[in-house]
N, C-alpha and C positions, 0 to 999 in steps of 0.2 A: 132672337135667342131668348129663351125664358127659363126659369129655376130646375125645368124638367130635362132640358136639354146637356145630352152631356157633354162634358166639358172638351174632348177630343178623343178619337180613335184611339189614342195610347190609354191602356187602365191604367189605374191606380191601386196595382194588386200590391206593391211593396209597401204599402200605406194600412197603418189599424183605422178605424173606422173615423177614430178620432182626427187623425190628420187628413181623412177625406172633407174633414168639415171646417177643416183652418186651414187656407194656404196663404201662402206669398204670390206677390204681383208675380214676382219671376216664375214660380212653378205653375202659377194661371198661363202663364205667357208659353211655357213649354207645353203647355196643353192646348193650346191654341185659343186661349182667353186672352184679347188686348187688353189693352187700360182701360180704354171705352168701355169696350164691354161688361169690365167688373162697375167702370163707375156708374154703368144704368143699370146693372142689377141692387145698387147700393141707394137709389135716389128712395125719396119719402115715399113708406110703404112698399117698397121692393123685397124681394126674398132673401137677400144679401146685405150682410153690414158690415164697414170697415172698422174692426175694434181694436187696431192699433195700427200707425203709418206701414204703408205696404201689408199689413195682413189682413186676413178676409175670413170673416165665421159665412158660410154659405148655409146659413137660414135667418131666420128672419127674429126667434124667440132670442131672451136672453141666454147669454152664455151658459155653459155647464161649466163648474171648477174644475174638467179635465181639458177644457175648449180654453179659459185663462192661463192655464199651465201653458198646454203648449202655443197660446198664441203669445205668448210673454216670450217665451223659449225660441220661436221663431222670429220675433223682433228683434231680441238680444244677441241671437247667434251669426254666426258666417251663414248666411242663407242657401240650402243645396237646393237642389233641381231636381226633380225626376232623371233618373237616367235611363241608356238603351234597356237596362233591365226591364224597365216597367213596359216595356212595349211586347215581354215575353207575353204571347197566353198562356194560361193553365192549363193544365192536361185536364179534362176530361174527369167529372168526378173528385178531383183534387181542393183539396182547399186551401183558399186565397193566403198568402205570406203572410204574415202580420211582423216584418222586422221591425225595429225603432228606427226612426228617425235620427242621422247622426244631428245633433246638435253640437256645434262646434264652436268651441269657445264661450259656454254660456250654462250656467250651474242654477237652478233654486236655491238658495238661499234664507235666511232668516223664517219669519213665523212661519211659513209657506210649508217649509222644508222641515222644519220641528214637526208640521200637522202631519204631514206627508211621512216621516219614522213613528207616528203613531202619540207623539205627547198628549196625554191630555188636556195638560194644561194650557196647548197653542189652540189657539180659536179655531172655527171652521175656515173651509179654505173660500167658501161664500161671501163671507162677512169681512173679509181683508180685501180693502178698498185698491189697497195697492200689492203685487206679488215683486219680493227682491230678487232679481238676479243676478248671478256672480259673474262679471267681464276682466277681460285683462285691462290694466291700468291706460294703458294708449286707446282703446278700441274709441273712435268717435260717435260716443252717442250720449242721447238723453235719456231722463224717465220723463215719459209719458204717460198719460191715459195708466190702465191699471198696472205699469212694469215702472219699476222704478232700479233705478242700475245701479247696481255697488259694484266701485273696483277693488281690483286686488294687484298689486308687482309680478305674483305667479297665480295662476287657477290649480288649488288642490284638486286631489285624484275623485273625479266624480263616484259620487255611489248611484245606481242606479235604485230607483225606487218607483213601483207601478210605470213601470217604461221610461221614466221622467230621470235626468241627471239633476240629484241633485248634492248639496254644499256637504261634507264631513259632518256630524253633530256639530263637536267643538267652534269650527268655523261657523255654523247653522245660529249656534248661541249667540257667541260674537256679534252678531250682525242685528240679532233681532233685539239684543240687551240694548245695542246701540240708540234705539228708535223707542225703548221702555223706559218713562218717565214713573211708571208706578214701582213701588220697591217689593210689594208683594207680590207682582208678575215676576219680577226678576226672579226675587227668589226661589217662586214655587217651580220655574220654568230649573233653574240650578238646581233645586235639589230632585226633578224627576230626572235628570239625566241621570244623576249619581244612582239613586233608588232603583231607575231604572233599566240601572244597567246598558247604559246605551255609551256612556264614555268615561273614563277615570275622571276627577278631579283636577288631576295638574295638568292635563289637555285644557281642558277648559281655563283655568287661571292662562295659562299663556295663549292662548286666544286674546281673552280680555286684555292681557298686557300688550301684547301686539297692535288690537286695537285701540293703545291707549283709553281705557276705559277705567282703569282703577281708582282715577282721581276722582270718583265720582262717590258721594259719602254712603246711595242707597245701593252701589253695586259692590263697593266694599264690604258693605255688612252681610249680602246675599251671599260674596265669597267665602268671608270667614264660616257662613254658615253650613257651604257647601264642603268647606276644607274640617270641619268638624265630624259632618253628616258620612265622607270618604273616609276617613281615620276611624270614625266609632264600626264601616262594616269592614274595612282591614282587618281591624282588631277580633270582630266576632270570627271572618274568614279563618285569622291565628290560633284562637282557641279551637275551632271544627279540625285544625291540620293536624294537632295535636293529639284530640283524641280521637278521631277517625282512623289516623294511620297509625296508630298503638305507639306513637310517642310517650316517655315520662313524662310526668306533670311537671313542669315546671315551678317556681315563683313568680307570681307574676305581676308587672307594673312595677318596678322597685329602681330604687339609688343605690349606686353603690361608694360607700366612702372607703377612705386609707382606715386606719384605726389611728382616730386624731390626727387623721389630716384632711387634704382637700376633698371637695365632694368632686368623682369622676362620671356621673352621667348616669341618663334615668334607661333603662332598658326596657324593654316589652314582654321578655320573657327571658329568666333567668336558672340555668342547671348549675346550681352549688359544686355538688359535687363533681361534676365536672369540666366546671368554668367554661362553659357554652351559652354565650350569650344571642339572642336575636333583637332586630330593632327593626321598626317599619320607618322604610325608606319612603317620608311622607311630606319630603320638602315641596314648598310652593315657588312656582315657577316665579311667581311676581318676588321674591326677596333675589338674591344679588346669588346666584347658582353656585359662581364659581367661592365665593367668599362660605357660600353655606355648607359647599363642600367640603370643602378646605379645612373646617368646625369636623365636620363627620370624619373626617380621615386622622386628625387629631386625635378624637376624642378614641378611634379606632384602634390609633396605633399607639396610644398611652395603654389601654388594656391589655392589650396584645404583650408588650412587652413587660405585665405583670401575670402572662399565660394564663389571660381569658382569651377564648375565641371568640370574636362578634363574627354573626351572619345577618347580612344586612336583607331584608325580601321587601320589596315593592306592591303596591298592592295589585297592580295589573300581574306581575308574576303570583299571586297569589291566588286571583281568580281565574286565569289560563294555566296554570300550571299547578295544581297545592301537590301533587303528588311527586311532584318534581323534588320542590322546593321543600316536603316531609322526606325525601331522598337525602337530602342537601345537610337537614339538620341531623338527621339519624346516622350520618358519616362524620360530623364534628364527633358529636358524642360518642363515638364509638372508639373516633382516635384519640381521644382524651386518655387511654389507656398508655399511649404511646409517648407522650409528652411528659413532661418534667411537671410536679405539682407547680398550681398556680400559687401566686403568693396572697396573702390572707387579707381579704377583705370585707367591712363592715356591709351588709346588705339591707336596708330601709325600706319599706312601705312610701311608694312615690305617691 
């Protein structure tokens, strides 16, 4: 048997080209490749090399970053087999399938998976000595050679990317923040998520929290920078809803106090006249949820019963929704006709 010889009567028509060139002992074995067989195409100078336990690049050059992926991916996962499918021929003229590969139980992760949504800021997928994959907590394995294993208690919902399963952003971060020792990777990597639109803020903070990562003094300061960077495009998102969907102007950024008495809380944007408050709902996950709540529905319902309306908008409803959510405030103000005057309060410059 030699590199030219193929591998058994059964095609490999359910396979992209790339998986013709990475398999498992097992899926050799259903082709009618032994052990043997693989380990003398794998001997010094052979056409075949083993680039991670049980998987096999069948050529001879270095890997491609699409050959790493999926040969990490086929380490890390419940290993499938060729099925009766593949033993279907083509019709005639037709062109060969190219399904994915199920990978089962086993996600990209960390810098890998940041390069792979496109970050600029993650390296190439070349120059990452080692690629992370996401396993379930029990799965028995190690990292090896270039795969190195991260667990998790559950596997969030894969996103598929260039054929490849891989990690949610938020979890993606997580994992790569984990193994950044430098603080201006961290942070340049936080603030292109946010910039980038690829995931809110407070995803990400609980992420980090989750992986207990906040105790750490240079992933702290990346956060707060991130949780500033969120808030400052809320804010601009607030004013475009405003005057886009022909809202009044409001006042905006302001305190409102009793007249000589306590101060009642800073609001985002403020209708005098007709006591229609909004506030971005921009809590971070890392403070104590239910206790911060707790603060907002206070401070909510002390206004309330001096007949101001708060409308609270988040900033994820604000980027999927502003038209909604310019719905939302154009119906306070509207009912304000209907309601009993508010009662008279100082208004500040916050």
């Amino acid at each position: 048997m030699n590199h030219n010889t193929p591998l058994s009567p059964r095609p490999l028509r359910h396979l992209s080209d790339v998986q013709r060139r990475v398999l498992t002992t097992a899926q050799l074995r259903a082709h009618g490749v032994t052990t043997a067989d693989a380990n003398e195409q794998c001997r010094p100078g052979g056409p075949w090399q083993q680039i991670l336990p049980g998987v096999y690049l069948l050529h001879p050059g270095p890997p491609t970053s699409e050959e790493r992926l999926h040969a990490v991916l086929l380490y890390a996962a419940r290993s499938p087999v060729p099925g009766p499918a593949a033993s279907i021929p083509a019709q005639p003229g037709a062109e060969e399938p190219h399904a994915p590969q199920p990978y089962t139980d086993a996600l990209i992760t960390g810098l890998a998976a940041l390069t792979l949504y496109g970050f600029s800021s993650a390296p190439p997928l070349l120059s990452l000595d080692r690629i992370d994959v996401l396993v379930p907590r029990l799965r028995r394995l190690r990292s090896n050679g270039c795969a190195r294993i991260v667990r998790t208690p559950s596997l969030p919902t894969p996103v598929q990317v260039t054929g490849v399963p891989v990690a949610p952003v938020p979890r993606a971060l997580a994992d790569a923040v984990a193994e950044l020792a430098d603080a201006g990777a961290v942070r340049r990597l936080l603030t292109e998520a946010v910039r980038g639109l690829h995931c809110e803020p407070a995803a990400v903070v609980r992420e980090l929290t989750a992986a207990r990562l906040l105790g750490r003094p240079h992933v702290v300061d990346a956060v707060d920078s991130l949780l500033a960077e969120g808030r400052a495009k809320a804010e601009d998102r607030l004013y475009r809803m405003v005057h886009e969907h022909g809202l009044p102007d409001p006042v905006w950024n302001v305190d409102l106090r009793l007249p000589g008495g306590p101060h009642l809380g800073g609001l985002d944007a403020y209708w005098p006249e007709q006591a229609v408050a909004v506030e971005l709902d921009t809590r971070a996950p890392r403070q104590d949820e239910d206790a911060l709540w707790s603060e907002y529905a206070r401070k909510r319902e002390h206004l309330e019963r001096l007949g101001i309306t708060v409308v609270y908008i988040t900033p994820k409803k604000l980027r999927e929704g502003m038209e909604q959510q310019a719905t939302v405030v154009r119906t306070a103000l509207m009912a304000s006709n209907d309601r009993d005057p508010a009662a008279y309060v100082v208004v500040l410059p916050r």
